[in-house]
N, C-alpha and C positions, 0 to 999 in steps of 0.2 A: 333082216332084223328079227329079234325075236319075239316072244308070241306078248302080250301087252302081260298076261297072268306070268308070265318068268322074270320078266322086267321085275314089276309089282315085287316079286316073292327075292328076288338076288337084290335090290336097292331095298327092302325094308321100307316099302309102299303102302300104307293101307288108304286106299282113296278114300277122302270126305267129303262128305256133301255139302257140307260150309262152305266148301270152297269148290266145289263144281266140279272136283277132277273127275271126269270121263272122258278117257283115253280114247282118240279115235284109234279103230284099227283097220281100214281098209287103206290099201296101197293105192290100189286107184282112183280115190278120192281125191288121199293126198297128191297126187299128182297132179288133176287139174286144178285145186287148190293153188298152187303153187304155178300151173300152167295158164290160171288166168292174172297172173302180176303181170306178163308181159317182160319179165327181169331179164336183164342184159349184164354184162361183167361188168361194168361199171356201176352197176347200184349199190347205193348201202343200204343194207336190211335190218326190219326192224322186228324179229317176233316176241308176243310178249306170251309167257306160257306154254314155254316148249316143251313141258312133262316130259315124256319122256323121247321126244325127236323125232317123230315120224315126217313132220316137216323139216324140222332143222337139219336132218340129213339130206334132205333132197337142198335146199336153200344153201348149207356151207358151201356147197359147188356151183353154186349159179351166181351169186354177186360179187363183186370187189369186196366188200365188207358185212359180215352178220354179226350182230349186237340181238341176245336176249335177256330178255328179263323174264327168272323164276324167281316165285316165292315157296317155295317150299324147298326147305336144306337137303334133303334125301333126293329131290327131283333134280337141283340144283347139281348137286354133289357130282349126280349120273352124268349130266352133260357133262361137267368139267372133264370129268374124268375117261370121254367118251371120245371129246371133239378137243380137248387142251386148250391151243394156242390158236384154231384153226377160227375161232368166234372169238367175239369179248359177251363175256357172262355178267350180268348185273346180278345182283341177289337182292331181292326187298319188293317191294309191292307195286306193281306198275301202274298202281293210282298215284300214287306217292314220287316215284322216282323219275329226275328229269328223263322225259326223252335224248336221244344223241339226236344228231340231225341225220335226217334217211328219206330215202326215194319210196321205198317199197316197205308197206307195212302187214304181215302176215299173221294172222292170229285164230288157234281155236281159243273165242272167251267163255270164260265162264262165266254162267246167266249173273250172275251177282257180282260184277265188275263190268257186263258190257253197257250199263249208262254212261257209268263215269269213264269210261277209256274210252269211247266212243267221242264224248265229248273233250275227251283230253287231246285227242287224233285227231279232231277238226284246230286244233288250235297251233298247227303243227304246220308245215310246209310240206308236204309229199305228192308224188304223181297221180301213187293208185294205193286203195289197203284195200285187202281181201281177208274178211272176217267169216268164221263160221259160228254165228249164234242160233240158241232157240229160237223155231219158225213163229213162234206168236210175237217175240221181238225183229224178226227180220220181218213183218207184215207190218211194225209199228214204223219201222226204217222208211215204208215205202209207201203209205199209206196214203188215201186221197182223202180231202174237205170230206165232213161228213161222218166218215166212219169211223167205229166205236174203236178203231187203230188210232187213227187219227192224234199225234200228238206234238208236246214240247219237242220232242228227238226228232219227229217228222220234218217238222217248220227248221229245224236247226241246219239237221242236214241240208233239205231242198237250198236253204241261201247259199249253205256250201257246197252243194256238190253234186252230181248225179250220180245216184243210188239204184242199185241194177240185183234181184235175184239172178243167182246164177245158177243153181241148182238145189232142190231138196236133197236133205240126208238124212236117211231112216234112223231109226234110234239103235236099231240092228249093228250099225256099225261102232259102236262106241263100247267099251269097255273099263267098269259097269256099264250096265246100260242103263240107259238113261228113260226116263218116264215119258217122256214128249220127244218129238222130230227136229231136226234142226236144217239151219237152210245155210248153204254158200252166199255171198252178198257179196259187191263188189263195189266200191266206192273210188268215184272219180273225181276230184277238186276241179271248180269252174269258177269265173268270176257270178256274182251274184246275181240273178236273172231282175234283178229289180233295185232299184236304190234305196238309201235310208239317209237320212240325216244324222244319225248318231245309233253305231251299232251297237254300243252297250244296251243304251236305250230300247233298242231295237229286243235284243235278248232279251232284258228285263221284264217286255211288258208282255212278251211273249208265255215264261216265267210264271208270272204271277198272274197272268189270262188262263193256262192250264192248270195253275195249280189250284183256281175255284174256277173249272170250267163247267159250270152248273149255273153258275151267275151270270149275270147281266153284265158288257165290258166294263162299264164305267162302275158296278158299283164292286167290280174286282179289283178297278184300279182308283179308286177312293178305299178299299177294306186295306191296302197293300203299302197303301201312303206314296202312292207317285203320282196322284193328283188329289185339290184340294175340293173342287169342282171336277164334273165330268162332262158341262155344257155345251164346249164346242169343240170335244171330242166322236169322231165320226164311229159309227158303228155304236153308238154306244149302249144301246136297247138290245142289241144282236148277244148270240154267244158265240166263244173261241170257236170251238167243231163245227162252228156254219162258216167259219174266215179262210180266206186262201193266203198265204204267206203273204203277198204282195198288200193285200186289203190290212194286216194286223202291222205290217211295215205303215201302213198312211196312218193308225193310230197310234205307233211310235212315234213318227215326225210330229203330228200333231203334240202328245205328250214332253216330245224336246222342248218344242215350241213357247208349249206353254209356259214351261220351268224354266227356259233359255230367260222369257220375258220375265 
């Protein structure tokens, strides 16, 4: 393949920052990238932001089926033009565009789309996704009660799934290079290690617990409008960064409950 700067210069690439493109360029990365999906020829694949291929070449030859989704028409253009008939090419923003249905989900994201794909890929049926984001977002991925990582994405994941660093990646490897490190993450769907009563619910007060996690539970979920009273709401003196998912699930049910009645 060639070098990421001849790519850039023969496709009429100028990387932006808007949008995060930093091209990985180590081979051996991508390899175990791709060597930790575990992909057999029967998977459909799904990568979203294949720039300019350094995975998708290795991925076209490993599943039954590769499905990518680029946003950018020049980066786009490359694959088509690269790989033809051998993937199906989506074009448009993979915040936006349905997923296809797939086994294996493979992606460098960029920092400014991995909330929302992140969250879009838990709402999704798959085996295994192997993400490479910035290391201060794979520490928020994994993070335990307490610490100033600790977040919404953390609690979301954990009901979904068990979330695994796989390796750091230096910023050395990307092209531009990029300001900060980023880390391989490997993400495994499981049934949910604790029950709820109603997972909307459950999200919700998750939600709106982080998003004034300074305050007191009940009076973030009286500022938020999902209770009117917060009295026999359990925790409710506590804050979200001292809860562990299961404890913020029993002030979910409670909150069903209450609204249920």
């Amino acid at each position: 393949m060639s070098s990421a700067r001849e790519l850039m210069a023969s496709a009429g690439v100028v990387p932006k920052k808007s949008k995060g493109q930093n091209f990985l360029i180590d081979d051996r990365v991508a390899d175990r990238i791709v060597g930790y999906g575990g992909i057999t020829s029967e998977d459909r694949l799904l990568e979203v932001g294949p720039g300019f291929g350094i995975l998708t070449e290795r991925l076209v030859n490993m599943g039954d089926s590769l499905t990518c989704i680029e946003l950018d028409v020049k980066l786009a253009e490359h694959i088509r033009s690269t790989y033809g008939d051998r993937l199906t090419l989506l074009e448009g923003d993979a915040v936006k565009v349905p997923f296809p249905e797939f086994d294996v989900f493979v992606s460098n994201l960029p920092y400014s789309v991995s909330t929302p794909i992140i969250f879009k890929l838990l709402e999704n049926e798959f085996r295994t996704a192997v993400v490479m984001v910035q290391k201060e977002f794979a520490d928020r991925m994994i993070a335990d009660v307490g610490s100033p990582d600790y977040s919404r994405l953390t609690v979301n994941l954990f009901y979904h799934a068990d979330c695994e660093i796989m390796e750091p990646v230096p910023a050395s490897r990307f092209d531009p290079r990029p300001k900060v490190d980023s880390a391989v993450v490997k993400i495994t769907p499981r049934p949910a290690p604790f029950d709820v009563l109603d997972e909307r619910t459950f999200f919700k007060v998750t939600e709106a617990c982080f998003n004034h996690r300074r305050k007191k539970i009940g009076t973030s979920l009286r500022n938020t409008g999902l209770v009117d009273s917060a009295e026999d709401i359990p925790y409710k003196d506590d804050r979200i960064e001292s809860l562990r998912p299961a404890e913020i699930g029993e002030i979910a049910d409670a909150v069903f409950s209450l609204n249920k009645g």
